[in-house]
C-alpha positions as CSV (number, residue, x, y, z in Angstrom):
1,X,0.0,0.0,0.0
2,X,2.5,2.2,0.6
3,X,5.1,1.6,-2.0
4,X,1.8,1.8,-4.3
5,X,1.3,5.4,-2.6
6,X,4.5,6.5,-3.8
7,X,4.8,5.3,-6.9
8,X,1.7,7.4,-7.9
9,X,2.8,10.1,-6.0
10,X,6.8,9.8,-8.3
11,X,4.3,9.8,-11.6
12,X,2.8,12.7,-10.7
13,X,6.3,14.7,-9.7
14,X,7.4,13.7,-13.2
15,X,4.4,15.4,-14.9
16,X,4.3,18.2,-12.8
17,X,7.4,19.6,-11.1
18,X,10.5,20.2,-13.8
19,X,13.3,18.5,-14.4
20,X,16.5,20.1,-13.5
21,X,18.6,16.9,-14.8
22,X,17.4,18.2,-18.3
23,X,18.4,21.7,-17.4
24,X,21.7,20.6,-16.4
25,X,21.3,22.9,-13.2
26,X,24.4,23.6,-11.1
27,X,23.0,22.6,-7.3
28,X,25.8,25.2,-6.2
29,X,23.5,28.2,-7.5
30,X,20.7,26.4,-7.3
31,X,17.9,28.8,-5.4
32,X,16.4,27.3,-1.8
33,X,13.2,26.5,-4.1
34,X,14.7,24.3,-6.3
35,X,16.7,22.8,-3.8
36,X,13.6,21.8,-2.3
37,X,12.2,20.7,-5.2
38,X,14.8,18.8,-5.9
39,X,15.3,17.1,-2.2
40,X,11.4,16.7,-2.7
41,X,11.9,14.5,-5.6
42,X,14.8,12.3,-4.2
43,X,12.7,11.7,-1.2
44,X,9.8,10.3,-3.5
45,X,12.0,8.5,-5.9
46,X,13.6,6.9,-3.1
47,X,10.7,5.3,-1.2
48,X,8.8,4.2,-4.6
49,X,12.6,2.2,-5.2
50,X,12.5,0.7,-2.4
């Protein structure tokens, strides 16, 4: 149940938020907001992998 809560919630973060991968972003200048984003989407990636 969880894993499957995750999972849906890691499809969502793919449509929604952007990816900074693509962007090739450097996390050194990276604002607090997409540092957070970007700690947001480790955390769900994570716990859907596991």
């Amino acid at each position: 149940m969880k894993k499957i809560f995750f999972k849906v919630l890691a499809y969502i973060n793919r449509m929604i938020l952007p990816s900074f991968s693509r962007k090739a972003i450097d996390l050194s200048k990276a604002s607090k907001l997409q540092l957070a984003i970007i700690g947001w989407r480790y955390y769900i990636t994570t716990r859907a992998l596991d």
